[in-house]
VOGU-3710 file (C-alpha; in Angstrom, 3 decimals, decimal comma):
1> xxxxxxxxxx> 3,803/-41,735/45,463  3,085/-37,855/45,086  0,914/-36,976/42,147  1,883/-34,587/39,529  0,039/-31,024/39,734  -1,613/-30,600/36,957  0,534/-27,957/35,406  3,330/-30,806/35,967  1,625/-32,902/33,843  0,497/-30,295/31,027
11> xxxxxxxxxx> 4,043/-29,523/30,585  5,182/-33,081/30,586  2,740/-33,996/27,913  3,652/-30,648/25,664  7,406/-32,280/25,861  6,215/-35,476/23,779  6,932/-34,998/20,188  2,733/-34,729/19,442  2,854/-31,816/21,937  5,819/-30,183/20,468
21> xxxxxxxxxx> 4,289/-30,201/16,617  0,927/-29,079/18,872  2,797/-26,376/20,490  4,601/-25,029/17,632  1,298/-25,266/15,418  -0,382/-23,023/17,961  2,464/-20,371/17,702  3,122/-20,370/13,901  -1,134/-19,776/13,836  -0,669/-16,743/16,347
31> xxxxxxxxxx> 1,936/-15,186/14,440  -0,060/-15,304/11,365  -2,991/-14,231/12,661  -1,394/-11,383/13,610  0,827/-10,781/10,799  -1,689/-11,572/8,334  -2,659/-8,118/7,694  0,852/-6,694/7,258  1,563/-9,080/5,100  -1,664/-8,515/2,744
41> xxxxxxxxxx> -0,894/-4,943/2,729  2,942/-5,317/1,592  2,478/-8,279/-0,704  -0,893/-6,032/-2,633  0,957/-3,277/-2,840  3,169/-5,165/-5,368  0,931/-6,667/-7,318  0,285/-5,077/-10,245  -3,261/-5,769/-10,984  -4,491/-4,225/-8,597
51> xxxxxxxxxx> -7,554/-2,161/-8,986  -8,630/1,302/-7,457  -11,476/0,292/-4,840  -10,065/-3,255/-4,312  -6,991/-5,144/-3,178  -5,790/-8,268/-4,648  -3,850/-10,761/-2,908  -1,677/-12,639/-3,088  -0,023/-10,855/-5,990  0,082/-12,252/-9,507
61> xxxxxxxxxx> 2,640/-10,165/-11,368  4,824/-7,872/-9,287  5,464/-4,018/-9,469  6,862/-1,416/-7,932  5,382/1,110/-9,900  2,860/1,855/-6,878  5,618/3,141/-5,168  6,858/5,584/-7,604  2,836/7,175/-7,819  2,229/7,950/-4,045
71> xxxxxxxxxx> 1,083/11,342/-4,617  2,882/14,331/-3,029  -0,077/14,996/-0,300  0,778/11,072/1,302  4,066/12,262/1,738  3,227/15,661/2,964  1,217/13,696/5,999  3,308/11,293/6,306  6,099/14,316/6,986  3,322/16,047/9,382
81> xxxxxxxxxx> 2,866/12,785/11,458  6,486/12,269/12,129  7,420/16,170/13,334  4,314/15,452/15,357  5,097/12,323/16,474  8,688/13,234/17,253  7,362/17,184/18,796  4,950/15,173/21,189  8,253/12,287/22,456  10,374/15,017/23,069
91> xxxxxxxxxx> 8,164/17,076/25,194  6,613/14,178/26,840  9,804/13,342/27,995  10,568/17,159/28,970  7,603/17,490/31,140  6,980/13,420/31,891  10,684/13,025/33,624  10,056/15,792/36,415  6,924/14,798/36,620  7,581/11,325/37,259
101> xxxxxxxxxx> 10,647/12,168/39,828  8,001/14,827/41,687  5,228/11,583/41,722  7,840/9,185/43,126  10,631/11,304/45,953  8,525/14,352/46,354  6,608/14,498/49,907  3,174/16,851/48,349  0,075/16,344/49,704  -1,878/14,681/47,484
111> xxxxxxxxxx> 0,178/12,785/45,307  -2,011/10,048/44,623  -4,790/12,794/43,279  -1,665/13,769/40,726  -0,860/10,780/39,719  -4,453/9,967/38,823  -4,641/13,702/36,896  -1,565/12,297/35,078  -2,993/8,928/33,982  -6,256/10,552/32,986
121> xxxxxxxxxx> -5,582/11,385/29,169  -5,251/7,311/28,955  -8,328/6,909/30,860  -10,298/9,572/28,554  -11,936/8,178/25,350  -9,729/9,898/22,121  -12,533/10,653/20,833  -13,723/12,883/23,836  -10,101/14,316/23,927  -10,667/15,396/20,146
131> xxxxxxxxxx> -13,853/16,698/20,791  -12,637/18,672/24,107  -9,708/20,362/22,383  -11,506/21,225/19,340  -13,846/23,344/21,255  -10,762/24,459/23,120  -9,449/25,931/19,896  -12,202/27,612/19,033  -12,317/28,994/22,425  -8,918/30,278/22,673
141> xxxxxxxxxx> -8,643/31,345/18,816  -11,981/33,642/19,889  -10,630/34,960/22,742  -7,145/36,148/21,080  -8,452/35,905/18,078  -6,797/33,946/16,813  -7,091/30,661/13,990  -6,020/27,744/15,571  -8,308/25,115/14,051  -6,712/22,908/11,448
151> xxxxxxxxxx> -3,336/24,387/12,300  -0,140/22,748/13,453  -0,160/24,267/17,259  -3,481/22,543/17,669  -2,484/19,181/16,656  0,630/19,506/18,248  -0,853/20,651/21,777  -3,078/17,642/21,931  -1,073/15,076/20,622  1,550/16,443/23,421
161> xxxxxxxxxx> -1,200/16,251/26,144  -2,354/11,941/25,218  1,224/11,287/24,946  3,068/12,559/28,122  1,592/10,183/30,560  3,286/7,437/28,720  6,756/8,548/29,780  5,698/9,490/33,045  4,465/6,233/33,092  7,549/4,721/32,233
171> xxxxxxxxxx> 9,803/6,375/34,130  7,858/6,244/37,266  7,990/2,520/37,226  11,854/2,810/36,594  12,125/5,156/39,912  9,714/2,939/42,119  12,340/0,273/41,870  15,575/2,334/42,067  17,916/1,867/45,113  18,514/5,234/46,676
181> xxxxxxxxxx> 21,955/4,037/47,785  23,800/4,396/44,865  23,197/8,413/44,610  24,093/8,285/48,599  27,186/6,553/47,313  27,959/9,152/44,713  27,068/12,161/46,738  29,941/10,273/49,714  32,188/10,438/47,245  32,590/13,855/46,539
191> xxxxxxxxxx> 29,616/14,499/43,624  27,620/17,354/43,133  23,806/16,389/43,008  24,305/17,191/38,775  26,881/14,966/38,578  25,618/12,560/40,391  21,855/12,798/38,164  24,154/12,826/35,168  26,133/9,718/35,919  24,406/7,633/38,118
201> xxxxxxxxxx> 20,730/8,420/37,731  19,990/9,182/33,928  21,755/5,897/32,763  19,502/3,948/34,955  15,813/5,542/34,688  17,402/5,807/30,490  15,442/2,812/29,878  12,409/3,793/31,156  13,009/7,029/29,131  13,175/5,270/26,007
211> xxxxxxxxxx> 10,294/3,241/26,180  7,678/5,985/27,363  9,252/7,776/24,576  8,941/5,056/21,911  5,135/4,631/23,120  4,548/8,502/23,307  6,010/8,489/19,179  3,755/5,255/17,987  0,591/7,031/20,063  1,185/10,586/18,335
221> xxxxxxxxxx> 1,911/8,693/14,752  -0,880/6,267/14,540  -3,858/8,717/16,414  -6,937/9,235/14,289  -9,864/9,888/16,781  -7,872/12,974/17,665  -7,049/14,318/14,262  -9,767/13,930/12,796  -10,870/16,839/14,703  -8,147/18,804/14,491
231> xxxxxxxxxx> -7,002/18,428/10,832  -7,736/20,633/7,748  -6,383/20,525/4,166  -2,730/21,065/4,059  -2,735/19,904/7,967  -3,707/16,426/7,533  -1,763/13,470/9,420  -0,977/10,288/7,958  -3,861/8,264/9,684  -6,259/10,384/8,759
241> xxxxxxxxxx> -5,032/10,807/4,904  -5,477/7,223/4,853  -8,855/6,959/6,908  -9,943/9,622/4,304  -8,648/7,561/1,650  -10,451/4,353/2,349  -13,837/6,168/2,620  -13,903/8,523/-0,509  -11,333/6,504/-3,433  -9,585/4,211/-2,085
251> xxxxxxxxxx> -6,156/4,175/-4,418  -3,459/1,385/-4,643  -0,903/3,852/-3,892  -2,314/3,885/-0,082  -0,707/0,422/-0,016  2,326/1,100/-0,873  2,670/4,477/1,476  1,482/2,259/4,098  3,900/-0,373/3,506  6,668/2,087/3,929
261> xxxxxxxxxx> 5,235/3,215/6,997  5,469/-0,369/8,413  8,961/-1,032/7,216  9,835/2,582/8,986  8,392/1,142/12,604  9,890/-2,400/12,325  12,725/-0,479/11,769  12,668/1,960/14,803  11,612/-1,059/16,944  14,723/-2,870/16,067
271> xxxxxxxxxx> 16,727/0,541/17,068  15,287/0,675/20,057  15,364/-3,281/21,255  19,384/-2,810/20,406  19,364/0,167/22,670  16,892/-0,309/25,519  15,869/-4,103/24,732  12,828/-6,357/24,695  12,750/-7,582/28,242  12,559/-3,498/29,094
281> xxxxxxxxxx> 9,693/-2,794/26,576  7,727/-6,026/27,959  8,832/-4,771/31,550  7,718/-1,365/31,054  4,732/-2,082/29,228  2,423/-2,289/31,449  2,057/1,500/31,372  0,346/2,080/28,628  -3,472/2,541/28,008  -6,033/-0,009/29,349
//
């Protein structure tokens, strides 16, 4: 008689009713432990005894009177991170889509030197990227004299630059597996190479689109090492309002902005799993920062 491998037998034992309550114990703990702060965040920022400088959970009387106090400047950021956020998808897929197509059916010398000048900005510590383009500022704003620290170009410019290489990312994975034949098919047919991109291409490298977008947008949103740098009053991102926040006097109301930040993501993640779906994201993934 053949012996069970031992990966046979692990499975075998995790379909007894004590591995099953074992099993299912060990994913209701992962969940929490990584839910658990979410949930401390949105169940303090209803409790109404909460004190400025500490949070109290779980919540003893409720409240949403938290909510109605955010003060104008959390909205302001929170306003600032999403053009930003938004600004830095869209032209990360604007300049990560070529990119990606001239990476994958181009025949330049040197491609895997580009593709390694693409990846860099995820290789890069933030915090040397935030560093580089602040000095970068100050250099271009003194040689056209110009006042680009603390403004909205600068921000913009570097978010742009950390998020592209998520798309072209994406994408490129999407056109490494894509079968050729069906543009020949199109083009046999009687399609113009347009057509043929519009129809037959774009709807299949769309989910790779999506999801280097969608990372490009939560990259841009939730950055700090770069803004940090490149923020002023009046030009202050979300993150960094609430880094600030935390460190000087730490309000209540933080807890509440943030809480409608998180119900704002879960909701764009459940957009985009309709549309592009969580097998894609998980597919794709693997594009993202190391």
């Amino acid at each position: 008689m053949i012996s069970k491998s031992p990966f046979k037998r692990l499975w075998w034992r995790l379909e007894t009713p004590v591995g099953q309550t074992l099993l299912w114990s060990i994913v209701v703990f992962a969940y929490l432990f990584l839910h658990a702060p979410t949930i401390i965040v949105m169940g303090a920022s209803l409790n109404a005894s909460s004190q400025y400088g500490a949070i109290s959970f779980p919540p003893t009387t409720f409240t949403l009177a938290r909510y109605w106090e955010i003060p104008a400047s959390q909205f302001h950021s929170i306003l600032l991170s999403l053009k930003l956020a938004f600004l830095s998808a869209t032209v990360g897929v604007l300049l990560g889509v070529p990119a990606a197509f001239g990476l994958v059916r181009s025949k330049l010398p040197g491609k895997g030197l580009l593709a390694a000048i693409f990846r860099a900005p995820l290789q890069i510590p933030t915090v040397v990227i935030g560093i580089t383009f602040l000095q970068l500022v100050y250099a271009v704003g003194d040689a056209l004299d110009l006042d680009l620290s603390g403004s909205f170009v600068g921000l913009a410019v570097a978010h742009c630059f950390v998020a592209t290489p998520y798309v072209v990312g994406a994408v490129t994975a999407i056109l490494q597996r894509f079968d050729g034949r069906l543009e020949e098919a199109a083009a046999s047919l009687g399609a113009t190479p347009l057509r043929t991109f519009r129809r037959v291409t774009l709807p299949l490298i769309m989910p790779g689109l999506y999801a280097g977008a969608l990372y490009a947008f939560m990259v841009s949103f939730g950055d700090v090492p770069i803004s940090i740098f490149l923020s002023a009053p009046g030009y202050m991102t979300y993150p960094v309002e609430i880094f600030m926040g935390l460190e000087q006097n730490f309000s209540p109301t933080i807890l509440a902005s943030a809480t409608l930040v998180i119900l704002f993501c879960f909701a764009l993640m459940l957009f985009v799993q309709r549309v592009v779906g969580l097998e894609t994201l998980l597919r794709i993934g693997g594009t993202g920062r190391r």
